[in-house]
PyMOL Python script that loads the backbone (N, CA, C, O; Angstrom):
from pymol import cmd

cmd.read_pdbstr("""\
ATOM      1  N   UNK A   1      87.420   5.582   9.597  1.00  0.00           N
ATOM      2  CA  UNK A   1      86.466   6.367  10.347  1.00  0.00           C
ATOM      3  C   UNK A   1      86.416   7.805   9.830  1.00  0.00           C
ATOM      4  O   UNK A   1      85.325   8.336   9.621  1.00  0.00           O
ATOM      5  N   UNK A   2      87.562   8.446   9.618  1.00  0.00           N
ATOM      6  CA  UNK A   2      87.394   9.605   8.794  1.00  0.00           C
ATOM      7  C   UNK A   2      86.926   9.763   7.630  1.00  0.00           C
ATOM      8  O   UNK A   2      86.780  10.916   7.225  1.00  0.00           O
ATOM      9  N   UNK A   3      86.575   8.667   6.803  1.00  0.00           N
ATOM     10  CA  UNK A   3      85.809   8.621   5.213  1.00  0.00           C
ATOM     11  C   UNK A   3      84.351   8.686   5.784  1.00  0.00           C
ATOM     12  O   UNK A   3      83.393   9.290   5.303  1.00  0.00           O
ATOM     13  N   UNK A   4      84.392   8.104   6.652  1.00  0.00           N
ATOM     14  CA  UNK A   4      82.438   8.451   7.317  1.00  0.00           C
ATOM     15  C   UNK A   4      81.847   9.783   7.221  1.00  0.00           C
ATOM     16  O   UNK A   4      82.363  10.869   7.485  1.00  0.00           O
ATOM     17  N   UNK A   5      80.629   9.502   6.782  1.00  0.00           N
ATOM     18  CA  UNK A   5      80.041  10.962   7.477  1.00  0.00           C
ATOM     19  C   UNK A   5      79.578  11.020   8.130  1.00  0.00           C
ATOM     20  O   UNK A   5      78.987  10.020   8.536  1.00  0.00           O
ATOM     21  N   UNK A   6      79.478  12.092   8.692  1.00  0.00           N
ATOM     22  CA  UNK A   6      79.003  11.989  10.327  1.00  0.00           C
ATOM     23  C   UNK A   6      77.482  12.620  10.400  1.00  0.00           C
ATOM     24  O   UNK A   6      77.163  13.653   9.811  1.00  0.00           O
ATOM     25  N   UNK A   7      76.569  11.810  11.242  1.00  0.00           N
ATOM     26  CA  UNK A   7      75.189  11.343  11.048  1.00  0.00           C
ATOM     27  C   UNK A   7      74.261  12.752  11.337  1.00  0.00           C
ATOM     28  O   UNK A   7      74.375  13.632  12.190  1.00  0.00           O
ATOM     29  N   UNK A   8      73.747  12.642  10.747  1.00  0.00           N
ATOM     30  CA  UNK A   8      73.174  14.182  10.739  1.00  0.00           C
ATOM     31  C   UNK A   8      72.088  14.305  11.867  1.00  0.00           C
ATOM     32  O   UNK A   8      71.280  15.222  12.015  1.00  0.00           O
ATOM     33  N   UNK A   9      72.159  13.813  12.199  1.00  0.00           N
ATOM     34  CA  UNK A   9      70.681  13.238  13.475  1.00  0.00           C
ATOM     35  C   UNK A   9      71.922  13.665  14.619  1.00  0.00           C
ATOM     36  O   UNK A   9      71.546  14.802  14.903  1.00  0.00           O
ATOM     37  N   UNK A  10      72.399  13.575  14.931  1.00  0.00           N
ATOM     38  CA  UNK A  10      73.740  13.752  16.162  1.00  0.00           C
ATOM     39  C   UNK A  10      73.886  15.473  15.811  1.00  0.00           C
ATOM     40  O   UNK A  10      73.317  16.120  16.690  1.00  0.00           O
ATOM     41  N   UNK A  11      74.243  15.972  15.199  1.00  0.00           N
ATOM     42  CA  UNK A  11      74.787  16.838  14.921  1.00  0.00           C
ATOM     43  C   UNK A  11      73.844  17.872  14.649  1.00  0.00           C
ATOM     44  O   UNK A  11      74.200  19.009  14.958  1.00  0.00           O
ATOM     45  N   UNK A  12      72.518  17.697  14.048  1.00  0.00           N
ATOM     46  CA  UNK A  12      71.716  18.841  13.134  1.00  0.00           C
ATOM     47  C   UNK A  12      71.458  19.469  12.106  1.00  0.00           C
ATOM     48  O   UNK A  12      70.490  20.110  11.695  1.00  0.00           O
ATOM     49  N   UNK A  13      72.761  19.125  11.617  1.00  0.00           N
ATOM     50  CA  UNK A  13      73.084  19.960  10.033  1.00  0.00           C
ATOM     51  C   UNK A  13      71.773  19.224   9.077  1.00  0.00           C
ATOM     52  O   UNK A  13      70.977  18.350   9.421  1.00  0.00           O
ATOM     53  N   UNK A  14      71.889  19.857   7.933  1.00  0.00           N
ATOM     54  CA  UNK A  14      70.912  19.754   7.340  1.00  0.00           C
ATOM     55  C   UNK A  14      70.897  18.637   5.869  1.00  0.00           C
ATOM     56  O   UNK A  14      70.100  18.024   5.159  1.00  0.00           O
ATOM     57  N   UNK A  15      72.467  18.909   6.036  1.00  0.00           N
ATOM     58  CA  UNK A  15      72.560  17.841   4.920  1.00  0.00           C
ATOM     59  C   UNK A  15      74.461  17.541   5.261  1.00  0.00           C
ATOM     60  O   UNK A  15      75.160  18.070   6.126  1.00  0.00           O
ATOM     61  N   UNK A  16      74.839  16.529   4.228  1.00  0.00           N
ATOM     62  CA  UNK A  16      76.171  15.942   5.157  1.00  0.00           C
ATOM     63  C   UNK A  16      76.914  16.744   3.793  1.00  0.00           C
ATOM     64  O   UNK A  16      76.520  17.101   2.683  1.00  0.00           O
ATOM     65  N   UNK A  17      78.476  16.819   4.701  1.00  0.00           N
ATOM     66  CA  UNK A  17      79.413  17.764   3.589  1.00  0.00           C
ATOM     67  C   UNK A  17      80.127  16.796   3.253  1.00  0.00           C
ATOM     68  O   UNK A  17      80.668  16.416   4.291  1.00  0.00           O
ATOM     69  N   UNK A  18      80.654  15.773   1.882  1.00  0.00           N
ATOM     70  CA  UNK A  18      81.422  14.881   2.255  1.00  0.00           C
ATOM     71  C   UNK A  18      82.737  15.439   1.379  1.00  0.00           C
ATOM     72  O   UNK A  18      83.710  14.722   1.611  1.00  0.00           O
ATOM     73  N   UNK A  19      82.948  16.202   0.713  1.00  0.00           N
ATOM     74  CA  UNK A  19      83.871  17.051   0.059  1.00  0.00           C
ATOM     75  C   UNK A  19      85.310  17.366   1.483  1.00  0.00           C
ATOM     76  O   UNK A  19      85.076  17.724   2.637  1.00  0.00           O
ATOM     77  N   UNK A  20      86.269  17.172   1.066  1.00  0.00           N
ATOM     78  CA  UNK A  20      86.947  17.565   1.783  1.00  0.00           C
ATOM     79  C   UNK A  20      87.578  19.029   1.837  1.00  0.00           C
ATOM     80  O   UNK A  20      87.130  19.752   0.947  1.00  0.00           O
ATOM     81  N   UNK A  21      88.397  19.558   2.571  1.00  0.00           N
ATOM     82  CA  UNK A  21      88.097  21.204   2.189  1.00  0.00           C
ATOM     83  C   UNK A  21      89.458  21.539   1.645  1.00  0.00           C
ATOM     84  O   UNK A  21      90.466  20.861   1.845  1.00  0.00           O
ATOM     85  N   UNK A  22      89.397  22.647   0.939  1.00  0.00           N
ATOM     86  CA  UNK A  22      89.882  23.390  -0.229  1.00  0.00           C
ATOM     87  C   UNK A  22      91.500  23.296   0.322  1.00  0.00           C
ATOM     88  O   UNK A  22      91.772  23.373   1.520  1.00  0.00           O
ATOM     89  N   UNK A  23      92.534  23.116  -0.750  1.00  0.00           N
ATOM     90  CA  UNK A  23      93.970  23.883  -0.344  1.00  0.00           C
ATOM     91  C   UNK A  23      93.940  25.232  -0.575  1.00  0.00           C
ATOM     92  O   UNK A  23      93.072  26.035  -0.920  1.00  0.00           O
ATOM     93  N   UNK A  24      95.333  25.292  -0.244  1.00  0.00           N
ATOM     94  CA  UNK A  24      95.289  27.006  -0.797  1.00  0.00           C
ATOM     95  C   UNK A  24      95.344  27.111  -2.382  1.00  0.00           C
ATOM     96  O   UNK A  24      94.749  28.080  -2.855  1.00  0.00           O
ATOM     97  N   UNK A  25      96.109  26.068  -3.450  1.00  0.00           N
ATOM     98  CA  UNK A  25      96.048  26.309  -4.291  1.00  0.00           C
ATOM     99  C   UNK A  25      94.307  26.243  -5.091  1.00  0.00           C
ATOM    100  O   UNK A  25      94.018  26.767  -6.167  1.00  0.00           O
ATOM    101  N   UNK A  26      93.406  25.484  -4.228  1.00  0.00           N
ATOM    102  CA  UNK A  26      91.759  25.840  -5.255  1.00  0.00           C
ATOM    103  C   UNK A  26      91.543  26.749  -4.791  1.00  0.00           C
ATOM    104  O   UNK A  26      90.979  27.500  -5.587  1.00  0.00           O
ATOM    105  N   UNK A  27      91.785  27.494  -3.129  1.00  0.00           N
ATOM    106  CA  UNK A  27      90.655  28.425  -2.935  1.00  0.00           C
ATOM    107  C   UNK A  27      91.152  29.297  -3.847  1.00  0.00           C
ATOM    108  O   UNK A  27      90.250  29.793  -4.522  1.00  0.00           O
ATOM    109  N   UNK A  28      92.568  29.787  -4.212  1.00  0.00           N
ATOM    110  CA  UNK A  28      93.196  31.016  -4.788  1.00  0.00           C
ATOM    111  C   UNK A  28      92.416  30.628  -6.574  1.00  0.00           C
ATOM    112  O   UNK A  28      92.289  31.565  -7.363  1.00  0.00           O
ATOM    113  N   UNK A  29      92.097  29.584  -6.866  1.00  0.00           N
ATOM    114  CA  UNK A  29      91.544  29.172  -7.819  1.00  0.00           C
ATOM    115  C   UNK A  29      90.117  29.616  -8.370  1.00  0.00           C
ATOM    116  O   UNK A  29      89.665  29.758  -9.507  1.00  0.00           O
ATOM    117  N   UNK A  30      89.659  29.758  -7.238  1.00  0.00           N
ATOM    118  CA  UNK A  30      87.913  29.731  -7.057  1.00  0.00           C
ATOM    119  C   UNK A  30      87.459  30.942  -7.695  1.00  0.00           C
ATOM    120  O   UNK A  30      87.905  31.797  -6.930  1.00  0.00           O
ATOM    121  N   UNK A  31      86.816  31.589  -8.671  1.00  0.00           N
ATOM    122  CA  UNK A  31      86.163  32.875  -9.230  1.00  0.00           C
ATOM    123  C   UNK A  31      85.595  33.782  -8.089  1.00  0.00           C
ATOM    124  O   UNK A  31      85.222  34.885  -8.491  1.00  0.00           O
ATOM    125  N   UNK A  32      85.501  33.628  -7.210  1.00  0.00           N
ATOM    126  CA  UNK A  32      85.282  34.461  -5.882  1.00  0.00           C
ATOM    127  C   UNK A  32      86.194  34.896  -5.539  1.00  0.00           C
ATOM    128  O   UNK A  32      85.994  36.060  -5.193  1.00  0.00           O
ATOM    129  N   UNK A  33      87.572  34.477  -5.381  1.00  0.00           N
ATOM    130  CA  UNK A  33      88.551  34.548  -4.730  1.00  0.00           C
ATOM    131  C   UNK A  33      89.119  35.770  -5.850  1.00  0.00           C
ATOM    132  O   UNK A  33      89.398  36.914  -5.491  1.00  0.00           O
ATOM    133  N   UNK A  34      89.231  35.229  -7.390  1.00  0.00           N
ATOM    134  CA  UNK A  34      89.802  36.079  -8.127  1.00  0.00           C
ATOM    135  C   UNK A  34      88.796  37.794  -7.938  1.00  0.00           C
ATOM    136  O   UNK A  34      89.381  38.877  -7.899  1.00  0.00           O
ATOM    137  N   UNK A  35      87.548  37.675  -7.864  1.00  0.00           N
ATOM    138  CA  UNK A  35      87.014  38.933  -7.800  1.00  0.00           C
ATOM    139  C   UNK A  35      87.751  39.889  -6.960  1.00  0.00           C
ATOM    140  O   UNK A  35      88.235  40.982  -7.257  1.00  0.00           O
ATOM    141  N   UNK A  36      87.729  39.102  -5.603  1.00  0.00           N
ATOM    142  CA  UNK A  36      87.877  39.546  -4.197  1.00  0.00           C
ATOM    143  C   UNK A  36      89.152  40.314  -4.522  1.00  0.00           C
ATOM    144  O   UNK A  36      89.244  41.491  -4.175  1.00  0.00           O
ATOM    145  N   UNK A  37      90.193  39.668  -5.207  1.00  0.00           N
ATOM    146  CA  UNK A  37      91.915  39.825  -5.459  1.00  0.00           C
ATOM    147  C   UNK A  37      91.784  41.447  -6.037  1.00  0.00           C
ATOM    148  O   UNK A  37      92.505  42.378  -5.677  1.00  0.00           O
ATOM    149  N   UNK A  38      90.484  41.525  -7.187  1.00  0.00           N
ATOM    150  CA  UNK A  38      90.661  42.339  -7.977  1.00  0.00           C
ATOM    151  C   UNK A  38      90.134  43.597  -7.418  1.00  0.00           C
ATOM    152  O   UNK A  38      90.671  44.687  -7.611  1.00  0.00           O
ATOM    153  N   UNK A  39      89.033  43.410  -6.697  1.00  0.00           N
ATOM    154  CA  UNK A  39      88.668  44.906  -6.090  1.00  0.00           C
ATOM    155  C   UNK A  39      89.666  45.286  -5.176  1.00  0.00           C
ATOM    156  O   UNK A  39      89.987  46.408  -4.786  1.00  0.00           O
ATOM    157  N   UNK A  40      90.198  43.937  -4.838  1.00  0.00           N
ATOM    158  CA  UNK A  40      91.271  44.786  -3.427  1.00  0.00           C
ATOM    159  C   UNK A  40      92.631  45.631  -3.820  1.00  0.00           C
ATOM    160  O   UNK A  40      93.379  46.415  -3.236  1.00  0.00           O
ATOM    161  N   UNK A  41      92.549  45.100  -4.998  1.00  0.00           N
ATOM    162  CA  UNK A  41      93.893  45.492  -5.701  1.00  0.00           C
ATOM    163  C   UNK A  41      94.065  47.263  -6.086  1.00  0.00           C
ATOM    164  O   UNK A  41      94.970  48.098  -6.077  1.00  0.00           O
ATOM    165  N   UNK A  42      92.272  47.195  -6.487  1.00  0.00           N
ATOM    166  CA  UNK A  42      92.287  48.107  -7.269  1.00  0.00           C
ATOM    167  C   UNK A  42      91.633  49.595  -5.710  1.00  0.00           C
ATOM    168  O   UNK A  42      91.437  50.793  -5.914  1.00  0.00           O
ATOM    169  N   UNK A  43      91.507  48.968  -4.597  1.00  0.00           N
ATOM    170  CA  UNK A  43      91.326  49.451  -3.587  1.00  0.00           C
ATOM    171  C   UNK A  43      92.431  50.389  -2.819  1.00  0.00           C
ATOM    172  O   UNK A  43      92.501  51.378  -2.089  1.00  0.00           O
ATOM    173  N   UNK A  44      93.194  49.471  -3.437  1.00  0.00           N
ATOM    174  CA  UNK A  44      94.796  49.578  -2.279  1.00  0.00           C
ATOM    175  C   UNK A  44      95.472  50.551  -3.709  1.00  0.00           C
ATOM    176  O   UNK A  44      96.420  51.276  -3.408  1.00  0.00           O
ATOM    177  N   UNK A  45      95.028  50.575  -5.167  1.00  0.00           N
ATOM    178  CA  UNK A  45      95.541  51.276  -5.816  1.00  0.00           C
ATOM    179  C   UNK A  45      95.488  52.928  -5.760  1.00  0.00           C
ATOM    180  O   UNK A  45      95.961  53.614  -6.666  1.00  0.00           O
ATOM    181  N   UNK A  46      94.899  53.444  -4.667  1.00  0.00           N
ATOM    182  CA  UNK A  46      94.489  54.778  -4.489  1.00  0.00           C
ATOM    183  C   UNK A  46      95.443  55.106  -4.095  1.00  0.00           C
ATOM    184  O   UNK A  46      96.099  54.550  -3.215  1.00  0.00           O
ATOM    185  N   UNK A  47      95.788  56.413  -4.879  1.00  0.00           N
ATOM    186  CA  UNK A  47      96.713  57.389  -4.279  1.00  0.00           C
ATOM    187  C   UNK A  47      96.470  58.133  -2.610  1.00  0.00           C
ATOM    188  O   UNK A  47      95.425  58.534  -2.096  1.00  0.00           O
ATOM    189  N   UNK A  48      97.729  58.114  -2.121  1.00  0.00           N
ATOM    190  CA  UNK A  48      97.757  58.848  -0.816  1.00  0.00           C
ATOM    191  C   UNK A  48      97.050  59.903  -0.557  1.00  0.00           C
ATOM    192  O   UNK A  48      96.373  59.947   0.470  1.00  0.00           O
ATOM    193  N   UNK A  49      97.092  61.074  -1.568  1.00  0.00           N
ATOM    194  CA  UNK A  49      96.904  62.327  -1.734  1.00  0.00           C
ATOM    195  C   UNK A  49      95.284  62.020  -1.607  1.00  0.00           C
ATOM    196  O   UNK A  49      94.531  62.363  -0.695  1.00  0.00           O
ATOM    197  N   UNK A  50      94.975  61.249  -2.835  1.00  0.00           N
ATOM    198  CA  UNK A  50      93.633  61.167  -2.981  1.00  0.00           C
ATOM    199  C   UNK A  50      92.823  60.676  -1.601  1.00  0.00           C
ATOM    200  O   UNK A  50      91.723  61.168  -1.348  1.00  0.00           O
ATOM    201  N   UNK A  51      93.468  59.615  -0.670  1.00  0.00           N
ATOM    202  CA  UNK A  51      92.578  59.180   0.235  1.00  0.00           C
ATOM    203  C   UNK A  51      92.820  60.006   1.016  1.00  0.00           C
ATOM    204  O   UNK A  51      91.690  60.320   1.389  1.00  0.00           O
ATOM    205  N   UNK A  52      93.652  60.742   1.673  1.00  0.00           N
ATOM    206  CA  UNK A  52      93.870  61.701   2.592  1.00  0.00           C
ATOM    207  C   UNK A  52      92.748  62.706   2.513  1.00  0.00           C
ATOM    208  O   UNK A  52      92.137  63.160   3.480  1.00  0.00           O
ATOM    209  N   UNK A  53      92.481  63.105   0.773  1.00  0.00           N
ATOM    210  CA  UNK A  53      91.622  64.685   0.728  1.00  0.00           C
ATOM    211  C   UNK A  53      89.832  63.740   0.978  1.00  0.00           C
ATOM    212  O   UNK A  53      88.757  64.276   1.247  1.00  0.00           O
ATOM    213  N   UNK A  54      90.065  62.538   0.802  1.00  0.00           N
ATOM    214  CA  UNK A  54      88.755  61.628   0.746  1.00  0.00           C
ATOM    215  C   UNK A  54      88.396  62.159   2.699  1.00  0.00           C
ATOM    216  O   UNK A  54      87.518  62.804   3.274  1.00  0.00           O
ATOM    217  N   UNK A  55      89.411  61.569   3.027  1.00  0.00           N
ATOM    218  CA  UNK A  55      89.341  61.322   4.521  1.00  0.00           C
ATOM    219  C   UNK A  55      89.290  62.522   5.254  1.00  0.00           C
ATOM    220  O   UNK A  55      88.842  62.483   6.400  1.00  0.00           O
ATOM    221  N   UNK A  56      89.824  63.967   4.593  1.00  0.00           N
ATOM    222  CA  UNK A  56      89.416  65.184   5.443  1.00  0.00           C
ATOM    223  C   UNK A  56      88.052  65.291   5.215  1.00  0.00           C
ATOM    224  O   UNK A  56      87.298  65.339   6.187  1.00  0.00           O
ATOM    225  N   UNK A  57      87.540  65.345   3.885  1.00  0.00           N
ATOM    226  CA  UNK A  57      85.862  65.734   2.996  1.00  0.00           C
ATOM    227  C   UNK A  57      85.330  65.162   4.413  1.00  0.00           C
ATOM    228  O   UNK A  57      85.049  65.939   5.325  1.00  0.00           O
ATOM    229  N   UNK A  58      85.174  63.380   4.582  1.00  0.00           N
ATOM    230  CA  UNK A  58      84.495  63.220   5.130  1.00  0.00           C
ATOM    231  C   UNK A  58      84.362  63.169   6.555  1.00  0.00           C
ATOM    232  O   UNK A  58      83.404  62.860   7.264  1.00  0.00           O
ATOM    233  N   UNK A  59      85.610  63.563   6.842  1.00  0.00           N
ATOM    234  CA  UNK A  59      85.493  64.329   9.025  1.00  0.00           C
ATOM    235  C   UNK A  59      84.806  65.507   8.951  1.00  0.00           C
ATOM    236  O   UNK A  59      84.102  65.633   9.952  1.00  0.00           O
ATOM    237  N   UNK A  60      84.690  66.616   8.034  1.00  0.00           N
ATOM    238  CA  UNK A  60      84.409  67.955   8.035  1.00  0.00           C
ATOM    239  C   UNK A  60      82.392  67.209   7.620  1.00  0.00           C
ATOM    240  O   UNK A  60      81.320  67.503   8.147  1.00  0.00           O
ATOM    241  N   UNK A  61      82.565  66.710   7.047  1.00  0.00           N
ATOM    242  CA  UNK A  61      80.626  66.312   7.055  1.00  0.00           C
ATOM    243  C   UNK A  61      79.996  65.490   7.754  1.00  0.00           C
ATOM    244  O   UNK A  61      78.779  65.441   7.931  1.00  0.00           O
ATOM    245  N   UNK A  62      80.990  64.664   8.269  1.00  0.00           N
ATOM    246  CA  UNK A  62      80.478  63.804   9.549  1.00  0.00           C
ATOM    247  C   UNK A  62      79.640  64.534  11.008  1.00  0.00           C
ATOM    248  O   UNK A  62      80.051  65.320  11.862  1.00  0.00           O
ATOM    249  N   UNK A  63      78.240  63.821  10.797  1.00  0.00           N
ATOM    250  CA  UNK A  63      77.323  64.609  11.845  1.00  0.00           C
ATOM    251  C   UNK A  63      78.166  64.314  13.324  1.00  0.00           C
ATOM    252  O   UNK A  63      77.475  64.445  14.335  1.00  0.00           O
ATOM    253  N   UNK A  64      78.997  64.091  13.438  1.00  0.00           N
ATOM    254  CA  UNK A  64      79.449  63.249  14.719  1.00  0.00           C
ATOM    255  C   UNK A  64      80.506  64.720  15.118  1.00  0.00           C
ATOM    256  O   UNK A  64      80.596  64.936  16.327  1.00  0.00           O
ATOM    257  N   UNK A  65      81.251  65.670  14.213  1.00  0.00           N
ATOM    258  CA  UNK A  65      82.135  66.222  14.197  1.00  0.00           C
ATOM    259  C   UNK A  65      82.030  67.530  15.294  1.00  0.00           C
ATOM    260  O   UNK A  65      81.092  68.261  14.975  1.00  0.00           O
ATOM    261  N   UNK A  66      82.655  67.934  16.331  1.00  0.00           N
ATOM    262  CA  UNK A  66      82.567  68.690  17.219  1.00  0.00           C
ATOM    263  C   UNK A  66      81.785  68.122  17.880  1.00  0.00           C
ATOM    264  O   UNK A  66      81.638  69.004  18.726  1.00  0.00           O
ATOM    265  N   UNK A  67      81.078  67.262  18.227  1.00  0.00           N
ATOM    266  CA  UNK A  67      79.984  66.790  18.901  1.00  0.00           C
ATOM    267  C   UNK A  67      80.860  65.827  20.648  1.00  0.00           C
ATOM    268  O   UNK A  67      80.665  64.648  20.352  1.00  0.00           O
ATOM    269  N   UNK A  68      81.264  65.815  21.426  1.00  0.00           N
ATOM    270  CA  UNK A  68      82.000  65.031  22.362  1.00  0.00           C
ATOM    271  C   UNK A  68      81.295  64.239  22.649  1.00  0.00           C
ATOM    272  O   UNK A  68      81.964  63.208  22.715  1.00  0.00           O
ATOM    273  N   UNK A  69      79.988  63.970  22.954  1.00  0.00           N
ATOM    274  CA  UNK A  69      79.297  63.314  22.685  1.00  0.00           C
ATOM    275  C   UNK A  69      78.208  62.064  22.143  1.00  0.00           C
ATOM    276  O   UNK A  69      77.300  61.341  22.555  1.00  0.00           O
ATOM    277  N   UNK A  70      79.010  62.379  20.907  1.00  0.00           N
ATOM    278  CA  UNK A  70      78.490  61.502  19.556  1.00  0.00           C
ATOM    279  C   UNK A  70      78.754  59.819  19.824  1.00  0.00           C
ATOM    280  O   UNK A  70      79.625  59.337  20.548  1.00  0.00           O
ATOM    281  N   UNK A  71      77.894  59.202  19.146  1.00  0.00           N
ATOM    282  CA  UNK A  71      78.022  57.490  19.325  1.00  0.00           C
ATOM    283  C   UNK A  71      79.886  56.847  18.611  1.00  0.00           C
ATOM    284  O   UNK A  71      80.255  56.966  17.443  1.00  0.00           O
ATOM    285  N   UNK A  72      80.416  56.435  19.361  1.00  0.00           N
ATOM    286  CA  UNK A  72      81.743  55.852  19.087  1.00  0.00           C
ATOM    287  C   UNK A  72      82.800  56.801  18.967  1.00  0.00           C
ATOM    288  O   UNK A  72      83.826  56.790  18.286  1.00  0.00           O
ATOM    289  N   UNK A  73      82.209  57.835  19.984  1.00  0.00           N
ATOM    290  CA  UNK A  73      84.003  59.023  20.635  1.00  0.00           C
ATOM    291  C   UNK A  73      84.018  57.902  22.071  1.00  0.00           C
ATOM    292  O   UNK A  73      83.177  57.250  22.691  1.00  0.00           O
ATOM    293  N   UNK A  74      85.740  58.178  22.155  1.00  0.00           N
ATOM    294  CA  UNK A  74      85.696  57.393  23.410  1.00  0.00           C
ATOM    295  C   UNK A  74      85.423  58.309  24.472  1.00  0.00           C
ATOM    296  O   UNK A  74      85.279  59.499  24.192  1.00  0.00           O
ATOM    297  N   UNK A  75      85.297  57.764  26.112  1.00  0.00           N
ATOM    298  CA  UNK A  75      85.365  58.645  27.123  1.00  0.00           C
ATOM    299  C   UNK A  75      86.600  58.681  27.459  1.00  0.00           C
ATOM    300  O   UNK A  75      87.420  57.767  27.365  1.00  0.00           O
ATOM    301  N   UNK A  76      86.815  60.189  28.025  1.00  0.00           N
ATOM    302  CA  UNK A  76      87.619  60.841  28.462  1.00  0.00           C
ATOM    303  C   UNK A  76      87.957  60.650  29.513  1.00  0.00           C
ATOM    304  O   UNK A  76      87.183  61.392  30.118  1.00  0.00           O
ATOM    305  N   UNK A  77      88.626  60.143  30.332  1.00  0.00           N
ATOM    306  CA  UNK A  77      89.144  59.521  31.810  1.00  0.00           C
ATOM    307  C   UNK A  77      89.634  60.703  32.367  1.00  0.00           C
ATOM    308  O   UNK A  77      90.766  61.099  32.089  1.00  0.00           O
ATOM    309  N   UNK A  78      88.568  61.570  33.458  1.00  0.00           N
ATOM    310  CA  UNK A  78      88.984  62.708  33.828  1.00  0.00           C
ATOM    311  C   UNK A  78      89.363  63.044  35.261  1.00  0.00           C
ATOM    312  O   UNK A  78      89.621  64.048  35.925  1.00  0.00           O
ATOM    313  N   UNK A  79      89.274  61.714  35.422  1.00  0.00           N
ATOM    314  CA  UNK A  79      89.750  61.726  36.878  1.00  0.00           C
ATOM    315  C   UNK A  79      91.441  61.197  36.881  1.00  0.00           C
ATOM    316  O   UNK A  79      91.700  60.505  37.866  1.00  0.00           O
ATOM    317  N   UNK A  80      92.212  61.347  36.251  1.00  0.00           N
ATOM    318  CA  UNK A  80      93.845  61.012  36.341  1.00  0.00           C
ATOM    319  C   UNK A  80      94.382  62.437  36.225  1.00  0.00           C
ATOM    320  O   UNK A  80      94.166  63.082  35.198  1.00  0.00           O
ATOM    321  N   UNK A  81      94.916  62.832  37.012  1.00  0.00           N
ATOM    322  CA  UNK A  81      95.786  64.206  37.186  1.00  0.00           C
ATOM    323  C   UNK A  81      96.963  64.092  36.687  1.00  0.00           C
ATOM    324  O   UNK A  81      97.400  62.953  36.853  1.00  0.00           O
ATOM    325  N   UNK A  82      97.989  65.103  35.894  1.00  0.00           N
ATOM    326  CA  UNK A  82      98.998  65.124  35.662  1.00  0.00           C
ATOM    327  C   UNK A  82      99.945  64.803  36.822  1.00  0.00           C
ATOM    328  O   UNK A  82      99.954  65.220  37.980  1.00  0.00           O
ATOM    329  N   UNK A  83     100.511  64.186  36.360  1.00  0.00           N
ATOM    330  CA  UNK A  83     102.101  64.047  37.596  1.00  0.00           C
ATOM    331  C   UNK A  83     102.869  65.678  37.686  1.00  0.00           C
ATOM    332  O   UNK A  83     103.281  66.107  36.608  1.00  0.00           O
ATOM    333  N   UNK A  84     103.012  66.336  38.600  1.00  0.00           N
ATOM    334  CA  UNK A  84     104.346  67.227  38.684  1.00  0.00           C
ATOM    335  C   UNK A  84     105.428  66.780  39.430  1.00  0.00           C
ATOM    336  O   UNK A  84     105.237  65.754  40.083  1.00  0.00           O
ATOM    337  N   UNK A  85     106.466  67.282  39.484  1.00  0.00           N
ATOM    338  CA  UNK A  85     107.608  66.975  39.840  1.00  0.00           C
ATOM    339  C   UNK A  85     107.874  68.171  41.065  1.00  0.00           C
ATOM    340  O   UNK A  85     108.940  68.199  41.680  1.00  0.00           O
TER     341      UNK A  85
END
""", "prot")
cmd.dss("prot")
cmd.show_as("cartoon", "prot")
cmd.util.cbc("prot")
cmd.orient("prot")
């Protein structure tokens, strides 16, 4: 019953998949996979220094900056008072 494919009229799909799916050793195989490996590699190869001065540049030009306002600052929960003792 699992060698069947399953009827496309039941289901919707558009055409039947009868391939079974990938291990880890094809997907790591697959020319997609190697791209993916390589930009990430070379992603994660950035110096600290460098992404840090990346990451001030772009808070100081971000239209969002001083703004409290701006789309995706969180709100401020201003109704919780400090505890004193």
């Amino acid at each position: 019953m699992a060698d069947e494919p399953i009827p496309t009229e039941e289901t919707g799909a558009r055409e039947e998949n009868l391939r079974p799916p990938l291990t880890a050793d094809e997907f790591e195989a697959q020319r997609e996979f190697a791209h993916f490996k390589t930009v990430m590699k070379r992603l994660l190869a950035v110096p600290k220094a460098a992404l840090d001065r990346k990451v001030r540049r772009a808070k100081k030009r971000s239209p969002r900056a001083g703004n409290p306002n701006a789309p995706g600052r969180k709100a401020r929960n201003r109704s919780k008072t400090p505890l004193t003792t």
